[in-house]
C-alpha positions in Angstrom: 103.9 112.7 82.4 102.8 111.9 78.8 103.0 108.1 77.7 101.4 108.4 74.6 103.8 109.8 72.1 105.2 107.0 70.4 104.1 106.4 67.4 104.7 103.2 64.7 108.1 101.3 65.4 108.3 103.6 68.9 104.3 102.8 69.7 104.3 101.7 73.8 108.7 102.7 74.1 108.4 106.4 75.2 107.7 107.6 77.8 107.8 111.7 77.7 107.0 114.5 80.7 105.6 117.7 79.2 106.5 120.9 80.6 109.0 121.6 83.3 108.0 122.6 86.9 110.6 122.9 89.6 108.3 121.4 92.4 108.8 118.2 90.4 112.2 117.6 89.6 112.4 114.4 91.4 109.8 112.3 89.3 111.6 112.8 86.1 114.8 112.7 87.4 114.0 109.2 89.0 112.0 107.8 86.3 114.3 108.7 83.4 117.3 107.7 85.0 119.9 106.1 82.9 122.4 103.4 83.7 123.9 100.0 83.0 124.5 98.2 86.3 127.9 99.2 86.9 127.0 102.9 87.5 123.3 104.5 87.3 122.8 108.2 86.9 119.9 109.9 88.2 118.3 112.3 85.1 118.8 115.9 85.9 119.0 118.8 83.6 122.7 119.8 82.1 122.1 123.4 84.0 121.4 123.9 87.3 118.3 124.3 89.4 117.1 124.6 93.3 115.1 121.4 94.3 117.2 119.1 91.8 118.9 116.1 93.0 122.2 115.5 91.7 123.4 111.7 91.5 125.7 109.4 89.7 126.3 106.2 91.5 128.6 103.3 91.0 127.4 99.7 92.3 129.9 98.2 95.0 131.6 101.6 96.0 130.2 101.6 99.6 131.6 104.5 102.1 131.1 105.2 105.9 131.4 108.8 106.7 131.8 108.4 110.5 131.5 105.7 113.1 127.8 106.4 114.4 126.6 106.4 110.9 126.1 103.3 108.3 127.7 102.8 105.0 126.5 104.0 101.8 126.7 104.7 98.1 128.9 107.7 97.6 127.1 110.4 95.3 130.1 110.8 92.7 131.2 113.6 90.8 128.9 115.2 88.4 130.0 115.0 84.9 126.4 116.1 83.1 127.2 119.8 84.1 127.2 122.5 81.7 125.7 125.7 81.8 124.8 128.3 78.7 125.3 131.2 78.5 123.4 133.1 74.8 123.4 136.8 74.1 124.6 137.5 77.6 121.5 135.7 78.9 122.0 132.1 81.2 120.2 129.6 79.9 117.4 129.3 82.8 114.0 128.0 82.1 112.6 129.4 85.1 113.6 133.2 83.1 112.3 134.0 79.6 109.7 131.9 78.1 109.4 128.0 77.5 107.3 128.1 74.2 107.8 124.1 73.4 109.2 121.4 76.2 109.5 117.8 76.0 112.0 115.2 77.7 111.1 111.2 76.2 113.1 108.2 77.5 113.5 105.9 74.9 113.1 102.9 76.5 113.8 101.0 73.2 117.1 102.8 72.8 117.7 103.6 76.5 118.7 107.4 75.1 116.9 110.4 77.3 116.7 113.4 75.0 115.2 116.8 75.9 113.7 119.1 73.1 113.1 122.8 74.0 112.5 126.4 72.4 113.1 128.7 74.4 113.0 132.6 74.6 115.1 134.4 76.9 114.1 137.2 78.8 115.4 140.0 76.1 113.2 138.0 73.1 116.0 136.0 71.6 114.7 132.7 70.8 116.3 129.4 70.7 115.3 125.6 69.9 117.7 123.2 71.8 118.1 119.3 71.6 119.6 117.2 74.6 120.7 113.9 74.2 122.5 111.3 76.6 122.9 107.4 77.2 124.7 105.4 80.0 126.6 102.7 77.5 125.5 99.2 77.7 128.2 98.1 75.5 130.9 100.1 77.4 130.2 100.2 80.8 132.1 103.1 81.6 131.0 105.3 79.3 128.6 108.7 79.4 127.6 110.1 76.1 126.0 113.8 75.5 124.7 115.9 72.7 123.8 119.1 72.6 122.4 120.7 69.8 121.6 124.6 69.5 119.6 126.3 66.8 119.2 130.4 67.3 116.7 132.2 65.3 118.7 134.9 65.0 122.9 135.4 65.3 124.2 134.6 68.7 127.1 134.2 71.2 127.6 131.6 72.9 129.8 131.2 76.2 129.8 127.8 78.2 131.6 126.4 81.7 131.6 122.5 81.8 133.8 120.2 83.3 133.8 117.8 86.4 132.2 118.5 89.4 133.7 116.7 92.6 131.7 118.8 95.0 128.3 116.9 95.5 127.7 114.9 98.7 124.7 112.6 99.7 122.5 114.8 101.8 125.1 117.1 102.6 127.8 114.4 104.1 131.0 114.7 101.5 132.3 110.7 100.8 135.1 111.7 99.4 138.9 113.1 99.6 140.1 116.1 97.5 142.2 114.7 94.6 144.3 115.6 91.7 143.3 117.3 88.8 144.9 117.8 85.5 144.1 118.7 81.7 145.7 116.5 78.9 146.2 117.0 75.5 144.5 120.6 75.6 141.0 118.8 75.8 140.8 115.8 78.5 139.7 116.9 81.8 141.2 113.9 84.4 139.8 114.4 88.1 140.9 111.9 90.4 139.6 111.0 94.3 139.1 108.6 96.8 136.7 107.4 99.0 137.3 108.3 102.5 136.8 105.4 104.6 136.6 102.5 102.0 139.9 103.8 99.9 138.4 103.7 97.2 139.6 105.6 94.4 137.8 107.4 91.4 139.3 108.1 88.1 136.7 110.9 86.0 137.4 112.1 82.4 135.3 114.6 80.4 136.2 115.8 76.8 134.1 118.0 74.3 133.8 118.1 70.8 132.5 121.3 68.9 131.0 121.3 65.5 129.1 123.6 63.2 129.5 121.9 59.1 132.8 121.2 60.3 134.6 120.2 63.5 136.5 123.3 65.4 138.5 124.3 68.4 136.5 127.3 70.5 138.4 129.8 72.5 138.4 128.5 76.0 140.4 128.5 79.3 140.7 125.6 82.1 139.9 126.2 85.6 140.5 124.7 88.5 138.8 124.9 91.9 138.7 122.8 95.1 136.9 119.5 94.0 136.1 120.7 90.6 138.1 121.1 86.6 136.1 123.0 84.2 136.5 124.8 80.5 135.1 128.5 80.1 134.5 128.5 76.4 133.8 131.6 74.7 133.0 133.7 71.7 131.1 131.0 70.3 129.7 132.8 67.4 126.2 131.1 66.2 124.7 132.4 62.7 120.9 132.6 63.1 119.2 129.4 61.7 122.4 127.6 61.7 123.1 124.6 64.2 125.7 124.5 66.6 126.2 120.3 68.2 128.4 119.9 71.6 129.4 116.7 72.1 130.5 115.5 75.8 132.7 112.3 76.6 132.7 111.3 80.0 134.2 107.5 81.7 134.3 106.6 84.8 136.4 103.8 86.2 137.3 102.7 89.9 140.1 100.9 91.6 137.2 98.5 92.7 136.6 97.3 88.9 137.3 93.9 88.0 137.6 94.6 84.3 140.9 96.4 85.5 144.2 95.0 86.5 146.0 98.5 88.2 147.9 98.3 91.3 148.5 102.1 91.7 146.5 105.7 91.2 148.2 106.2 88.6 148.2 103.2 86.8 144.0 103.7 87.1 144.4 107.4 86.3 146.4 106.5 82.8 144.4 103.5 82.1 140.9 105.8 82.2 142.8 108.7 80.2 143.7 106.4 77.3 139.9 104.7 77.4 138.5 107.8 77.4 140.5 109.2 74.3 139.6 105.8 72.2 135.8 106.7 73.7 136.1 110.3 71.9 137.7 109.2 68.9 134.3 106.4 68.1 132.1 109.1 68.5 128.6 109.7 69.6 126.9 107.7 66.8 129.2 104.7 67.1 128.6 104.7 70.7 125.5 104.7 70.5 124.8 102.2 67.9 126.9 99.8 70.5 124.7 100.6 72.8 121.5 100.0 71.2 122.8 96.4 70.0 123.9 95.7 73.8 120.7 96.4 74.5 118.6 94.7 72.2 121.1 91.8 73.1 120.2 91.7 76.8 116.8 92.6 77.3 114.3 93.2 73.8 115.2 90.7 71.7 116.3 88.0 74.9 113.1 88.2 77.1 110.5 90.1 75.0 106.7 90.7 76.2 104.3 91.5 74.4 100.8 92.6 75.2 97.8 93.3 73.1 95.6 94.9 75.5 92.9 97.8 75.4 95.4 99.7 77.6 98.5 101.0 75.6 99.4 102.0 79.2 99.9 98.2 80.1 102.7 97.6 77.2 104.6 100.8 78.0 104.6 99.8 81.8 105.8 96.2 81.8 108.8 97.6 79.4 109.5 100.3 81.6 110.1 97.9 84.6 112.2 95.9 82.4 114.1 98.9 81.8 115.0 99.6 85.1 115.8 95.8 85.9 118.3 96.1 83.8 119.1 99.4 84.9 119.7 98.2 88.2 121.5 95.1 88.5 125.4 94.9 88.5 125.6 91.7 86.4 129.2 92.5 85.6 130.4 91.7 89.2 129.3 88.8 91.7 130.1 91.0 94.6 127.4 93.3 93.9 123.4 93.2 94.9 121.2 95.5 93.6 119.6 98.3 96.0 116.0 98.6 97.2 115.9 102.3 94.4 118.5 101.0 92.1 121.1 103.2 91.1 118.6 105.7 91.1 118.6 107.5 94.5 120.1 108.4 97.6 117.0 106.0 99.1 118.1 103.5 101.5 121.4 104.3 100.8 122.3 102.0 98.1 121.7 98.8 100.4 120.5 95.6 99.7 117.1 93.9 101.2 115.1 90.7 100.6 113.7 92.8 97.7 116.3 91.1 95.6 115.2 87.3 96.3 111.4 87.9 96.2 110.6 90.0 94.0 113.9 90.8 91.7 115.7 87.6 91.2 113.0 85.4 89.7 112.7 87.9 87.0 116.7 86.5 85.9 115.8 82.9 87.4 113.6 82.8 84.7 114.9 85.2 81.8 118.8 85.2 82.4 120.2 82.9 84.8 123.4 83.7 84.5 122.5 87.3 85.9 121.0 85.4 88.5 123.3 83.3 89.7 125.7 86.6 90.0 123.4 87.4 92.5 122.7 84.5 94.7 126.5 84.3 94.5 126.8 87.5 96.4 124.6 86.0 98.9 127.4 83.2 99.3 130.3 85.6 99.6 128.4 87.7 101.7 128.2 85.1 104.6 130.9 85.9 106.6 128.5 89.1 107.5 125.9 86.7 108.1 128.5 84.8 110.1 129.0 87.5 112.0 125.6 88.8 112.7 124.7 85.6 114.1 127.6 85.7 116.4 126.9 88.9 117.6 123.5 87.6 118.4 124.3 84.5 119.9 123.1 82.4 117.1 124.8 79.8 114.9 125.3 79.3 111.3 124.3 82.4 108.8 121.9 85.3 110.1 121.4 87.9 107.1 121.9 91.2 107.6 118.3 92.6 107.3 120.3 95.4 105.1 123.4 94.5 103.4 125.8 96.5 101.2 130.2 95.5 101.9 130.5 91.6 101.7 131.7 91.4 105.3 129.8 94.3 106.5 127.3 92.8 108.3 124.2 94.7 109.4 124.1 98.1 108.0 120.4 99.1 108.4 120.1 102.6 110.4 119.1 102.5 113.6 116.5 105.8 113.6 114.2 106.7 111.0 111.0 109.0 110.7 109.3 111.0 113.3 106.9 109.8 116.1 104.3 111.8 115.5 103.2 111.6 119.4 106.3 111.6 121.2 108.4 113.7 118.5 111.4 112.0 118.6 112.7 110.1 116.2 111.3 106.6 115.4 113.4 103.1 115.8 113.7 100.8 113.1 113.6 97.9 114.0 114.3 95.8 110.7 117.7 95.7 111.4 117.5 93.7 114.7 114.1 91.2 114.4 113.2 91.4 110.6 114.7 88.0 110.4 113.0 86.4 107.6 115.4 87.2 105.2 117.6 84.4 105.9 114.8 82.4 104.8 114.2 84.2 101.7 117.6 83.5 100.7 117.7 80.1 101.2 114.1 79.8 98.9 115.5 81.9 96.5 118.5 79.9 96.1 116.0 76.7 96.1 114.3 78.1 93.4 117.0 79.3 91.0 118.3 75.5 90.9 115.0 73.7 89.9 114.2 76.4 87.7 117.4 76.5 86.0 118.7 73.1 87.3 122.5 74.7 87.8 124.1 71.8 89.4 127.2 73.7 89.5 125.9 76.4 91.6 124.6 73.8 94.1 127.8 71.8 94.6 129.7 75.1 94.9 127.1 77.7 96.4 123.7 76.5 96.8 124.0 73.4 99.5 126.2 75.2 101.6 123.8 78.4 101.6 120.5 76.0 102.8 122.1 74.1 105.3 124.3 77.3 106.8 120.5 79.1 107.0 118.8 76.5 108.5 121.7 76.3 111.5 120.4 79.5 112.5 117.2 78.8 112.3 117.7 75.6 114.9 119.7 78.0 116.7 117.4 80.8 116.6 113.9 78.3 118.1 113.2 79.2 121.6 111.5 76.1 123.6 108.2 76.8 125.2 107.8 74.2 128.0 104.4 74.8 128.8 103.6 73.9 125.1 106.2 71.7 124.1 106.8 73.2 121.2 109.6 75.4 119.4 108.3 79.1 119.1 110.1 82.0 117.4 109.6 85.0 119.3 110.2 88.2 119.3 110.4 89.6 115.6 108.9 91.4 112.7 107.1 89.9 109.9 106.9 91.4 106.0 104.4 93.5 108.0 106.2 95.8 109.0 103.5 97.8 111.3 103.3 94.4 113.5 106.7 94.8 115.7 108.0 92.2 118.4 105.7 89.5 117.7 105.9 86.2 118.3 105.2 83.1 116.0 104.8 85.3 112.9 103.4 83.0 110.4 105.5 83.6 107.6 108.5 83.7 109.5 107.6 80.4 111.5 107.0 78.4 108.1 109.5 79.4 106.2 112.4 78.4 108.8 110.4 75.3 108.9 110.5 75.0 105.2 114.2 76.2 105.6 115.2 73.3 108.1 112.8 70.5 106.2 114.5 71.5 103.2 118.5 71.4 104.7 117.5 67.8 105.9 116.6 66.4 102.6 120.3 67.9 101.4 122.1 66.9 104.0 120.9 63.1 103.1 121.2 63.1 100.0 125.1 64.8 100.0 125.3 61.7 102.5 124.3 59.3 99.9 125.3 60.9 96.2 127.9 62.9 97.1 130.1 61.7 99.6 133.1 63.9 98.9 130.9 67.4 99.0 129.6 65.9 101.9 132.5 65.4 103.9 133.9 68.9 102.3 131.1 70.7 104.2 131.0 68.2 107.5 134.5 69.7 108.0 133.3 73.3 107.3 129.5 73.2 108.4 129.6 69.9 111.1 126.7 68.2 109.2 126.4 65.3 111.2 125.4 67.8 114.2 123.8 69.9 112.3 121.6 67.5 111.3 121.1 65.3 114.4 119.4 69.1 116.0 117.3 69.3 112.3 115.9 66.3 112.9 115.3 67.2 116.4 113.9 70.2 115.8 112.0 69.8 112.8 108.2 68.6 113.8 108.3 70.3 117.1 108.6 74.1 115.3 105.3 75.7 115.9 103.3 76.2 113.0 100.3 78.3 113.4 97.0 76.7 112.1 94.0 77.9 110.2 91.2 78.1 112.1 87.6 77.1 111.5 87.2 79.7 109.0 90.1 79.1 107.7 91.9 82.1 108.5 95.4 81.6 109.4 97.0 83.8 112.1 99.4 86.1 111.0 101.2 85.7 114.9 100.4 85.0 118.0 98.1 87.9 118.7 97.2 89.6 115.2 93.5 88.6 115.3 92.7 90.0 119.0 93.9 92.9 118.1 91.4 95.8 117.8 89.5 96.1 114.2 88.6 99.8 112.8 87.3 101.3 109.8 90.3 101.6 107.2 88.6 102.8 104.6 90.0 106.4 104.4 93.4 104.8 104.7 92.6 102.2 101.7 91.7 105.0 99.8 94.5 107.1 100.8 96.9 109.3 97.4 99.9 108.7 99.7 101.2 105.9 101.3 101.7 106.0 104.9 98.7 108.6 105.6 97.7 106.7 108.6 100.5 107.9 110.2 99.2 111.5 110.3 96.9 110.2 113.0 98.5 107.7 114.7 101.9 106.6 115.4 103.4 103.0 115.2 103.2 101.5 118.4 99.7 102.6 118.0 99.3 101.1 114.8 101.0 97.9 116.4 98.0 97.4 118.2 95.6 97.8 115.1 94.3 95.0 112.7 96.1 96.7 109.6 98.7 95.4 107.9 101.6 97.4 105.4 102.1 94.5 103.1 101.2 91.6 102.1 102.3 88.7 105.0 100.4 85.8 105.0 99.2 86.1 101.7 102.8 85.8 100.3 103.4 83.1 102.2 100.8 81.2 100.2 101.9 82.3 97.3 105.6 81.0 97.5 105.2 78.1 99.7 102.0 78.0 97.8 101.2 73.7 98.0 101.0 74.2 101.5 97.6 75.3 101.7 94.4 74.8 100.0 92.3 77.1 97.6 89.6 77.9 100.0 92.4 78.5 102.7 93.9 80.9 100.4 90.6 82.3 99.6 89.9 83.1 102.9 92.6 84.8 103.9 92.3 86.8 101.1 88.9 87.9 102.4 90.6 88.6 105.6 93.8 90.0 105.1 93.5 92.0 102.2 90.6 94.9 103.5 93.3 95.3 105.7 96.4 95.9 103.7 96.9 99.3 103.1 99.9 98.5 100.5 101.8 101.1 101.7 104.8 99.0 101.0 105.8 98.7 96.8 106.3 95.5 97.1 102.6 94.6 98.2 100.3 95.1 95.2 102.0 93.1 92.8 101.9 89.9 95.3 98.1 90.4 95.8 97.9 91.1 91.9 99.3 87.2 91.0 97.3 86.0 94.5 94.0 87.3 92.8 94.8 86.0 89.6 95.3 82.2 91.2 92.0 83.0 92.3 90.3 83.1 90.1 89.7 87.0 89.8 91.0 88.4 87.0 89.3 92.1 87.2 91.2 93.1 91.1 94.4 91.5 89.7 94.2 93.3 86.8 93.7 96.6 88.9 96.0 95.7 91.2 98.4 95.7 88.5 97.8 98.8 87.2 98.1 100.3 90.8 101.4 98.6 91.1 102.4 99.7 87.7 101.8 103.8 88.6 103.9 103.7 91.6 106.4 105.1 89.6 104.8 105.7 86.4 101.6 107.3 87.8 100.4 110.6 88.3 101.5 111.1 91.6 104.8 113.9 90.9 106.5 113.2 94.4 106.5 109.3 95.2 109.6 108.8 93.0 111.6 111.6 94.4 113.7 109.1 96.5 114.5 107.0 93.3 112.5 103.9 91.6 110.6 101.4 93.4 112.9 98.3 92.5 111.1 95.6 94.3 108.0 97.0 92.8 109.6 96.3 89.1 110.1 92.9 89.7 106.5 92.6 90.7 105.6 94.1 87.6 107.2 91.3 86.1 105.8 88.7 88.1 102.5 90.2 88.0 102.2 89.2 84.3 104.2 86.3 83.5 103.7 84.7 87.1 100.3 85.9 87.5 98.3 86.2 84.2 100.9 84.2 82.5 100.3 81.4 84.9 103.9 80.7 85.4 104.7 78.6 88.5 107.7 76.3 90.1 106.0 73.9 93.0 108.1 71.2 93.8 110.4 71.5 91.1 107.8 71.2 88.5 106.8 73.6 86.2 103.1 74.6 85.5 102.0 77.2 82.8 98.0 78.2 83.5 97.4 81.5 82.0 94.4 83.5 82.7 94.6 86.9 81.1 92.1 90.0 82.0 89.8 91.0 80.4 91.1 94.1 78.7 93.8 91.8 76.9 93.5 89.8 73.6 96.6 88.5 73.9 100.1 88.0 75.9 103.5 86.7 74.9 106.5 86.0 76.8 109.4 83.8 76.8 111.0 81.7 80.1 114.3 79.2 80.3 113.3 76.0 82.1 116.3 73.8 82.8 118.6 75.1 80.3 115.8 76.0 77.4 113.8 78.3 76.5 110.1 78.2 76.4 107.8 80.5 74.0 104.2 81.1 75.6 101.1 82.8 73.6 98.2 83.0 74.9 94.9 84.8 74.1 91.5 84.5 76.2 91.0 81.0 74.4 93.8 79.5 74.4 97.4 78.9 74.8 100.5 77.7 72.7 103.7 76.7 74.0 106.8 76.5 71.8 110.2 75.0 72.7 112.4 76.6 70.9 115.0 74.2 70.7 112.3 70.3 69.8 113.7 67.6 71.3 112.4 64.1 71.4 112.9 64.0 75.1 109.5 65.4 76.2 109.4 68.0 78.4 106.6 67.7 81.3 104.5 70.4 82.0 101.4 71.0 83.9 98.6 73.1 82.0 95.5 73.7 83.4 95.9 71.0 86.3 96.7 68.4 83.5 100.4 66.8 82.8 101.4 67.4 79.2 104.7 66.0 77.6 105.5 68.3 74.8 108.3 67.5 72.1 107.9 70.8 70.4 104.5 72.4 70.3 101.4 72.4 72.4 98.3 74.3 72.3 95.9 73.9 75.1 92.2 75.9 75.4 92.1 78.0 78.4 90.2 76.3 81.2 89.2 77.3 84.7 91.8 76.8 87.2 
């Protein structure tokens, strides 16, 4: 990977791989994956190859293949295909000779283009151009551009078309369908999903060009699952250009943009889009595109960073990228899936990624996107409903993996190998990783003082608190001996400590969960005492409230002890202490289990993620600097980050701190997850949790940006290898501009107002009208 080739207006927007090795396929095709939220495409070549990984994914399509499996994103049909065919000679750049390669995802432009001279085996040589985009501005729309320059005169034969023939991992999602050709040039494949119903409607159409537009000589084909044009007789003069341009849309029955009630009303709805798509071609489209771009992201929530590392720049732009990759903001019935749209990884489902480390990117950039997703959350609870049920619990239990609305618990039941008894291992997430009912509920909490949506309360956010904190008075277990309420019996964010009881994070948050339904539930009582009643008759509030308060200080919280070290459960800190260093140092994650296996590692001192430390950093008032300080020095020799979402939590935790050097290195560990060197650890898709990090790792950590309480504090504290940071931020309905250098920091609202707007910098209240520049001071 090369992330040094931009240069002036494109300086830290490119990011490029140099040369082309089979073996590797994965990184790239992960990394400079293309998509708009609605559907994501994963980046492989136009022509074939063994090892490559073929994926075009729309959000919100979820299919089960059979009973004793769990749903899933269905891999679509391929619509990038086309294979050359020059002098009699396949286009193959594992044959002839690749004498100049390059592939650069713009992340500016959000346009992958490939760039290649090639000789074939019999010494003809060629310079070809690839170009493609996902639309922003059209949702539905996949643009390509092929370009091909011979050196000397050529023929050129070509198959494209659709191809309905992929599956995900070998299990086929989907029905055979129809298939027709229209006007001579649109390719229509239609199909539907086989359990969900869902159906597909696919269009391709090409375009030919050399000085002047033309028609090539060409059959259609047909075959089971796929519609494709032979052309042929392409004749190519030597140093002249030849440009192929490929239209592709795809739309579903599930699209909200649509209002068709049969097939066919879908399949003639698609065919007249598409033929409008064709007829603005590939530079109109594009230039759409760009704008929707610079309209969502660059322009709306730009960061800049002057820093010593060019690296640092391109990296928080490339996980902005992929946030908006990612995230279905056109539809509240969509989440957005632990790899994106990028990867068959995890299946497309959706975990507390989203809430902690994905959603306060939008709470703080784009509300509105945010809100799309919390609201998913809310029409997702009848799954919760139903989880709890099946558990014997009350109120809403989240599904530990979600994907359908009503779905309920979709995370598989066997994963990996046990490396000692050799079958395979039980996840366990999906039964006892309860906490994410918590992390709903906060991030809910958080998205209202931040944004201070009232509407979203009143219709969404009450009714989500209190319905999580019923399961959490439902879910305490009563230990007599102690006279106390325990919660037993689960796994924390540390995922190597299973069937544990009174895991700190767990215990706190439900307590914070609870505390927090309580102070609702009074004050719907006394300001609102029609929603009130509203949710009495849906949620039984008075009862609901009555076991709160009963509940409430008898919840066991674990204390810190004279060290100040707070347990992570009940028996973390007797369990048995070794030397972790290999395993700290480790180029993949997971190494340690090559030598041991999890219910060993359950009985270790070593952690896969951050758990008590990201409890103190989001219910962060709870607990003192030198509490948090020494549970740094405790806990984090002993994380192994073998999770993505891990780094960038300690990253902002060292920066509160105090030390600026780890966080900074933390972040630039967090920031090569994807982007480093390592060619196989995106092979899966992006790390999307990981992204948001990113994110938070600057503006929440160096940038000093921080909600307690509902009130807002801006303390930056940048590393040393940056002069200077910029970002922007929407507090309650405006949007703040922040600049800060090593000396000192300005704050800009961009709308003044004589109603000052408090903020605490640097421990200190400020009231700011308009601007206010503070020196940087020790925090």
């Amino acid at each position: 990977m090369n992330y040094t080739t931009g240069t002036g207006e494109l300086q830290h927007w490119l990011v490029a791989e140099d040369g082309f090795r089979t073996n590797w396929l994965g990184k790239g095709e992960a990394v400079f994956s293309l998509g708009n939220g609605y559907m994501g495409l994963r980046s492989v070549t136009e022509e074939h190859y063994a090892n490559e990984q073929r994926n075009l994914f729309v959000a919100g399509t979820f299919n089960k293949f059979a009973d004793n499996e769990v749903t899933e994103l269905p891999n679509a049909s391929d619509v990038l295909w086309m294979e050359f065919t020059l002098n009699g000679v396949r286009f193959d750049l594992t044959q002839g000779e690749i004498l100049a390669y390059r592939r650069t995802l713009n992340l500016k432009q959000a346009e992958l283009v490939r760039d290649v001279t090639w000789q074939s085996p019999n010494g003809d040589l060629y310079d070809l151009i690839f170009r493609r985009f996902v639309s922003m501005d059209n949702l539905h729309v996949i643009a390509q551009r092929v370009t091909i320059t011979p050196k000397q005169e050529s023929v050129l034969t070509m198959t494209s078309g659709i191809n309905g023939q992929m599956t995900n991992s070998g299990v086929q999602h989907f029905l055979e369908g129809d298939k027709r050709l229209y006007d001579g040039r649109f390719m229509q494949q239609l199909q539907t999903t086989t359990e969900s119903g869902i159906d597909f409607a696919f269009h391709s159409v090409h375009r030919f060009s050399q000085h002047e537009p033309f028609e090539p000589k060409s059959i259609i084909k047909m075959d089971r699952r796929q519609i494709f044009f032979d052309y042929s007789d392409v004749v190519i003069p030597a140093n002249e250009t030849l440009t192929i341009e490929k239209y592709s849309t795809v739309f579903t029955s599930r699209d909200r943009d649509l209002s068709v009630d049969t097939t066919e009303e879908l399949a003639n709805f698609a065919l007249n889009a598409t033929r409008d798509v064709e007829a603005q071609g590939y530079d109109r489209l594009f230039n759409d595109h760009v704008n929707a771009w610079d309209e969502l992201v660059w322009s709306h929530a730009p960061i800049t960073i002057e820093s010593e590392e060019m690296f640092d720049q391109l990296a928080i732009r490339f996980a902005q990228y992929h946030l908006a990759v990612m995230t279905p903001k056109h539809d509240h019935r969509m989440n957005v899936a632990a790899k994106g749209l990028s990867g068959e990884g995890y299946k497309g489902h959706t975990f507390w990624d989203t809430e902690i480390f994905i959603l306060p990117y939008y709470t703080y950039t784009n509300p509105k996107i945010a809100r799309s997703l919390l609201e998913y959350r809310y029409l997702s609870l009848p799954g919760a409903h139903r989880k709890a049920k099946e558990n014997g619990y009350e109120g809403a239990m989240f599904p530990w993996e979600s994907a359908w609305l009503d779905d309920g618990e979709v995370t598989p039941v066997w994963g990996a190998a046990d490396i000692v008894t050799g079958e395979a291992t039980k996840i366990w997430s999906g039964f006892i990783e309860q906490h994410i009912t918590s992390d709903i509920a906060f991030a809910a909490w958080q998205y209202y003082h931040v944004t201070g949506d009232q509407d979203f309360m009143d219709n969404y956010g009450y009714e989500l608190l209190i319905d999580t904190a019923k399961f959490w008075a439902s879910r305490l277990e009563w230990n007599e001996a102690e006279g106390r309420y325990d919660i037993n019996q689960v796994v924390g964010p540390d995922e190597y400590k299973e069937h544990v009881d009174n895991n700190a994070f767990t215990n706190y948050t439900a307590h914070w969960n609870i505390q927090t339904a309580i102070q609702y539930v009074e004050l719907l009582r006394q300001e609102k005492p029609e929603l009130f009643e509203q949710l009495n008759e849906k949620l039984d509030l008075e009862t609901a409230d009555e076991r709160f308060r009963h509940v409430l200080d008898l919840i066991y919280l674990p204390q810190a002890r004279e060290d100040g070290v707070l347990p992570q459960d009940d028996t973390y800190l007797q369990k048995e202490i070794i030397d972790l260093t290999k395993y700290k140092n480790q180029e993949n994650v997971g190494s340690m289990f090559y030598d041991y296996n999890l219910e060993q590692v359950n009985e270790i001192q070593v952690s896969k993620q951050a758990d008590v430390m990201i409890l103190m950093y989001l219910l962060e008032d709870l607990f003192s600097a030198d509490v948090k300080r020494a549970n740094w020095e405790y806990y984090e020799p002993k994380t192994l980050h073998d999770s993505s979402l891990s780094l960038s939590t300690h990253s902002v935790l060292a920066s509160d701190l105090g030390d600026q050097k780890l966080a900074y290195d933390l972040f630039r560990r967090a920031s090569e997850i994807d982007l480093g060197p390592n060619m196989k650890t995106s092979d899966a898709g992006i790390h999307a949790a990981s992204l948001g990090g990113i994110w938070q790792a600057v503006v929440n950590g160096f940038g000093g940006v921080r909600m307690t309480g509902g009130n807002l504090r801006i303390s930056p504290m940048l590393p040393q290898a940056w002069n200077a940071l910029t970002y922007s931020i929407d507090w309650k309905g405006e949007t703040l501009d922040v600049q800060a250098s090593q000396d000192q920091v300005t704050i800009t609202r961009r709308t003044p107002s004589t109603e000052p707007l408090v903020i605490e910098v640097y421990g200190e209240t400020r009231e700011i009208t308009d601007t206010f520049t503070s020196e940087v001071l020790s925090v």
